[in-house]
OpenMM code with the backbone's topology and positions (N, CA, C; nanometers):
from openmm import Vec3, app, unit

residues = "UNK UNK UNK UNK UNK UNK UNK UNK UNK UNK UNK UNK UNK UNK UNK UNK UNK UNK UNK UNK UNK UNK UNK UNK UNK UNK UNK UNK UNK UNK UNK UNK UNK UNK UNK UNK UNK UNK UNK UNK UNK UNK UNK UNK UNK UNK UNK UNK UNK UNK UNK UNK UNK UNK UNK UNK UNK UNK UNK UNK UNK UNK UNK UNK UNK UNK UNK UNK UNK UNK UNK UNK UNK UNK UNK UNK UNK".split()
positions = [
    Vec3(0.0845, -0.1188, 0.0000),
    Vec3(0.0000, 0.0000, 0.0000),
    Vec3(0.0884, 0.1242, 0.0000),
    Vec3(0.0616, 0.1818, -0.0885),
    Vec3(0.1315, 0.3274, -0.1175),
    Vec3(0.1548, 0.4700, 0.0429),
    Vec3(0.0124, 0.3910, 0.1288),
    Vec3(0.0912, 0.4811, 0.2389),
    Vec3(0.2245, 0.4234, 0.3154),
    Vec3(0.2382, 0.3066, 0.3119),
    Vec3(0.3303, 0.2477, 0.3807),
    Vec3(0.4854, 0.2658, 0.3715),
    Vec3(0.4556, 0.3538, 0.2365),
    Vec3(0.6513, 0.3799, 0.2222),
    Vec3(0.7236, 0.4100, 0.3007),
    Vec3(0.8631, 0.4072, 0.3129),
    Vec3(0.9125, 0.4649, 0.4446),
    Vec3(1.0089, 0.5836, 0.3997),
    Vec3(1.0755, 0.6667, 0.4811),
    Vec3(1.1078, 0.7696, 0.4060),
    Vec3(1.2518, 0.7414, 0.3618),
    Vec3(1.2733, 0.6332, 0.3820),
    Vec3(1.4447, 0.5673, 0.3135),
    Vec3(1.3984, 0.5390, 0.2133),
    Vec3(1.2875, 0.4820, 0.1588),
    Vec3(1.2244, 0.4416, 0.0109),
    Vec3(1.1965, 0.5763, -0.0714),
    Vec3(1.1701, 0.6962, 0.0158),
    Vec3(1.1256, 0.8338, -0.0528),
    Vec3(1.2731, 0.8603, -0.1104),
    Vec3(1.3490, 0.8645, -0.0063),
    Vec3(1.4521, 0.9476, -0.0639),
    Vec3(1.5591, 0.8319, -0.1885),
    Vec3(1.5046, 0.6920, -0.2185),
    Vec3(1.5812, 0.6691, -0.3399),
    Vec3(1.4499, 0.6747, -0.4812),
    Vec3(1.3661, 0.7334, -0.4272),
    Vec3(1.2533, 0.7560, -0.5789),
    Vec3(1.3508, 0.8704, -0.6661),
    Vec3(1.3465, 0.8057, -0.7749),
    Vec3(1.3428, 0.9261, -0.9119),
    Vec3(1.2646, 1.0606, -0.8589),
    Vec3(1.2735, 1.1591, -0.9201),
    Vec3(1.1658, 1.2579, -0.9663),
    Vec3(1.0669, 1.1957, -1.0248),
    Vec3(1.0523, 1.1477, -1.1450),
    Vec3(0.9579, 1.0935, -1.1900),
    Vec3(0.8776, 0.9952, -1.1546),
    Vec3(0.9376, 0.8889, -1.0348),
    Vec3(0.8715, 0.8063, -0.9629),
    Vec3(0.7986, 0.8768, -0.8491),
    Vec3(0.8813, 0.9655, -0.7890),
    Vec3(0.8320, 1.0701, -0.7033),
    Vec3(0.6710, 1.1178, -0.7415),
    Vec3(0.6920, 1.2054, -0.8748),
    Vec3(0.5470, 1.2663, -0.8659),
    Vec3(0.4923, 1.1501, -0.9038),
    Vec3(0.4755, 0.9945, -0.9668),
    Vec3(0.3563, 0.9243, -0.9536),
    Vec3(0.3183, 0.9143, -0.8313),
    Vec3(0.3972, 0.8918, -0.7981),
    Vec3(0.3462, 0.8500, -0.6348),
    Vec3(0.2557, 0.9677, -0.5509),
    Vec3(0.3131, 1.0701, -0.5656),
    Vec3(0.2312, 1.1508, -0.5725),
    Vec3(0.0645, 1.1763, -0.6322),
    Vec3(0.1421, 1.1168, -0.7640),
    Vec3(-0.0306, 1.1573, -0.8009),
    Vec3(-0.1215, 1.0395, -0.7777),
    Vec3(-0.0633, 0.9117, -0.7258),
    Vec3(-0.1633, 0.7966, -0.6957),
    Vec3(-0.1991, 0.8883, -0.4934),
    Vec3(-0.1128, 0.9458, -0.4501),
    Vec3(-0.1505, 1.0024, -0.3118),
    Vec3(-0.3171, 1.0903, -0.3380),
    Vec3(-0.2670, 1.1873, -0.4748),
    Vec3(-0.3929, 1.3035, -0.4411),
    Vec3(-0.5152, 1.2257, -0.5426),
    Vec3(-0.4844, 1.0803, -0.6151),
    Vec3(-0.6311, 1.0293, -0.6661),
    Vec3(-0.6786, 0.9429, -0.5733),
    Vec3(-0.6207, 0.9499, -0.4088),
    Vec3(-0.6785, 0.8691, -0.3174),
    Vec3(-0.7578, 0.9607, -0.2519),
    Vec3(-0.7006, 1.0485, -0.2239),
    Vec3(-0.7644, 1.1515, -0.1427),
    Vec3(-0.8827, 1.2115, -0.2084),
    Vec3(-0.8705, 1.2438, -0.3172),
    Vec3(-0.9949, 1.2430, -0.4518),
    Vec3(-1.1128, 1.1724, -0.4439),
    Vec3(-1.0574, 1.0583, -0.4139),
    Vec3(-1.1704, 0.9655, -0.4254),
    Vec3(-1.2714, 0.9188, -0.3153),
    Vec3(-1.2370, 1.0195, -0.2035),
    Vec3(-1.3098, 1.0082, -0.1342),
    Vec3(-1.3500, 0.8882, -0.0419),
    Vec3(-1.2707, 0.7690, -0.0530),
    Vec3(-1.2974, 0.6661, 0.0178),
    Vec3(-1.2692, 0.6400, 0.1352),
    Vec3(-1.1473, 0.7120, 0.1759),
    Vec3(-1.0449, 0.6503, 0.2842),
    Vec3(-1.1332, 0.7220, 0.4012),
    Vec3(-1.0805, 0.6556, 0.4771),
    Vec3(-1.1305, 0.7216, 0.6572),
    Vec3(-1.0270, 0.8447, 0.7087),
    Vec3(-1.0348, 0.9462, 0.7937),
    Vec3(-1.0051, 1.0668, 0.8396),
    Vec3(-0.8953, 1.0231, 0.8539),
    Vec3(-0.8066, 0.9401, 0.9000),
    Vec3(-0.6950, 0.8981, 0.9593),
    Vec3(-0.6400, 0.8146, 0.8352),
    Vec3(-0.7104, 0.7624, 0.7443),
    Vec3(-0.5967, 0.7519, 0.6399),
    Vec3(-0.6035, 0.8557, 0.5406),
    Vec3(-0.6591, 0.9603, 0.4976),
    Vec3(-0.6533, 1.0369, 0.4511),
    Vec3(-0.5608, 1.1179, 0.5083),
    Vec3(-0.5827, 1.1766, 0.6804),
    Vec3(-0.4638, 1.1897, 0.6824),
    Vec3(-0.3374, 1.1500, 0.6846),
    Vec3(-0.2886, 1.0252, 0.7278),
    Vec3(-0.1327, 0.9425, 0.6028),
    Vec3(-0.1140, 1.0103, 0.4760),
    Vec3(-0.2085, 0.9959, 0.4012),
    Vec3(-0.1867, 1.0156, 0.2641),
    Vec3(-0.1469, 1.1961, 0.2392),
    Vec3(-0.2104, 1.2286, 0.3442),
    Vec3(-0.1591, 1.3877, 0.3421),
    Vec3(-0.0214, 1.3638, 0.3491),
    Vec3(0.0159, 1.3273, 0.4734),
    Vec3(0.1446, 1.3248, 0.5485),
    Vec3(0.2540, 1.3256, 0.4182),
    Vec3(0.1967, 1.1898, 0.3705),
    Vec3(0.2951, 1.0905, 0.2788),
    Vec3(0.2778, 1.2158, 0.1488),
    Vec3(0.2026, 1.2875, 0.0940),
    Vec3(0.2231, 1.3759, -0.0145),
    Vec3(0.2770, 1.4723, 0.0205),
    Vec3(0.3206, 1.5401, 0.1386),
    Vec3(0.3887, 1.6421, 0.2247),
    Vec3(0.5478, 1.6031, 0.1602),
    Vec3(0.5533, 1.4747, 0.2178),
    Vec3(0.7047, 1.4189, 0.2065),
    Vec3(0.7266, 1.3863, 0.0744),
    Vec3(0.6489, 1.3303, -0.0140),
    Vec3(0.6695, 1.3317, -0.1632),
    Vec3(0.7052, 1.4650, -0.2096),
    Vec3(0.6225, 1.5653, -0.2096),
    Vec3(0.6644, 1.7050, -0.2132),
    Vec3(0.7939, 1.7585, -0.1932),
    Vec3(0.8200, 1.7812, -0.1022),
    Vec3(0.9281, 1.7710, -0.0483),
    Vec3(1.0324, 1.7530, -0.1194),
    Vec3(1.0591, 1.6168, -0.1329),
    Vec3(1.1249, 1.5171, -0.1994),
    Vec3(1.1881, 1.5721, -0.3157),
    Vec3(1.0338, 1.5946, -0.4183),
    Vec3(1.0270, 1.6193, -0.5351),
    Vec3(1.1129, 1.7026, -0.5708),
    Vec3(1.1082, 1.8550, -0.4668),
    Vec3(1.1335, 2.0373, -0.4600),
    Vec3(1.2799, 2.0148, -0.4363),
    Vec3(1.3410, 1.9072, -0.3504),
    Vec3(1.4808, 1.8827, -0.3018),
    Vec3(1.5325, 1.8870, -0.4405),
    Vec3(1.4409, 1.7203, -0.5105),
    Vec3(1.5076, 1.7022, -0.6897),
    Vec3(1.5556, 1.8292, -0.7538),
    Vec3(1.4125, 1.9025, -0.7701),
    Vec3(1.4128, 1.9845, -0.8813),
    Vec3(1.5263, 2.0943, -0.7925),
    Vec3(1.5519, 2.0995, -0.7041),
    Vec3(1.6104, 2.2514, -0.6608),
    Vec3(1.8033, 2.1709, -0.7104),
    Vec3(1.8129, 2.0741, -0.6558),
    Vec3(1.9331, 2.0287, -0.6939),
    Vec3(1.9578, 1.9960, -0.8084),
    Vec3(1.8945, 2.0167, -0.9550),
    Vec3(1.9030, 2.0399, -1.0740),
    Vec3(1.9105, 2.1741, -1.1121),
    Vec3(1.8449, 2.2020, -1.0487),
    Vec3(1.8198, 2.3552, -1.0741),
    Vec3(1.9599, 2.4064, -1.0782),
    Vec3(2.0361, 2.3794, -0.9610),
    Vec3(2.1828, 2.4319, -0.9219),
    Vec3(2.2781, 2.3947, -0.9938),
    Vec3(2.2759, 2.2440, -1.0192),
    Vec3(2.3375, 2.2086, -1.1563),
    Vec3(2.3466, 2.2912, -1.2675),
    Vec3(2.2189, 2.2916, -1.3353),
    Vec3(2.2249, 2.3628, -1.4655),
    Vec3(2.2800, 2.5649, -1.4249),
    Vec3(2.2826, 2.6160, -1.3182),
    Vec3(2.2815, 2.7254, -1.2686),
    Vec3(2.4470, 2.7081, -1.3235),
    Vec3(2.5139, 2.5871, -1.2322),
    Vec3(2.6651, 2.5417, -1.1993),
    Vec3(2.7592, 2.5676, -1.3612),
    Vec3(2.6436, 2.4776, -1.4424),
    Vec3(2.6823, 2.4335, -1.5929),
    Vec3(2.6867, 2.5463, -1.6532),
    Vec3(2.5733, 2.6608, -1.6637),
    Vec3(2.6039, 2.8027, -1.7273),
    Vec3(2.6386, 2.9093, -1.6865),
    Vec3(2.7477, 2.9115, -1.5381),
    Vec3(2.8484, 2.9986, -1.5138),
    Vec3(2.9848, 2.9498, -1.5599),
    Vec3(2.9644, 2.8263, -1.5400),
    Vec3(3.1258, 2.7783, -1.6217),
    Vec3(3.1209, 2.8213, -1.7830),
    Vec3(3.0372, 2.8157, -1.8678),
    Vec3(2.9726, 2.8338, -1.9793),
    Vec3(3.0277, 2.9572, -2.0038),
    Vec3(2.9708, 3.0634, -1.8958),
    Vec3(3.0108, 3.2040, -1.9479),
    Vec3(3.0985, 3.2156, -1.9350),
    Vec3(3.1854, 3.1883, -1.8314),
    Vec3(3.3073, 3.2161, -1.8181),
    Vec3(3.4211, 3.1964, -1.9090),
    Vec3(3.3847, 3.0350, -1.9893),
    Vec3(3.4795, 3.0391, -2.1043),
    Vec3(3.4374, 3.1345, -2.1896),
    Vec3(3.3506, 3.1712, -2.2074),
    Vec3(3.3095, 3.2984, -2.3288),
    Vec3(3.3979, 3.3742, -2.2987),
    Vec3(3.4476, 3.4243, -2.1751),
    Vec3(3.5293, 3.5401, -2.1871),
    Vec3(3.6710, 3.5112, -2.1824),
    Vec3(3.7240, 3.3777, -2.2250),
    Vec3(3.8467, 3.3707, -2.2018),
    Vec3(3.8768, 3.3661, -2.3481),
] * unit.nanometer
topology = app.Topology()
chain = topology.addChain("A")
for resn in residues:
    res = topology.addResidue(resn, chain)
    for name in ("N", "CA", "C"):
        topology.addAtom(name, app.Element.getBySymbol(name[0]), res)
């Protein structure tokens, strides 16, 4: 069951495994089935997917930031 991940399993998801998981979190919550207390898990657990995700994208982000100051810099040599 998708709430059960643990957060050693979060932190080796892809990005892209990341947001499924994610989006199987917010078509549970969608759907209206679960009880107050697993809905909230599934909050919890899309908190930390989130998270997760923003860590990915921010540490790419810095990369490519990394990749086109070196970039310019040879321009001016």
């Amino acid at each position: 069951m998708i709430k059960n991940i643990t957060d050693e399993e979060i932190e080796k998801l892809s990005i892209e495994d990341c947001f499924k998981k994610l989006e199987e979190v917010v078509e549970k919550l969608e759907d209206n089935t679960s009880n107050l207390e697993d809905s909230i898990a599934y909050y919890e657990l899309g908190v930390k997917l989130k998270n997760h995700c923003n860590k990915k994208l921010k540490s790419a982000e810095l990369k490519i930031q990394k990749l086109s100051n070196k970039n310019d810099l040879k321009d001016y040599n």
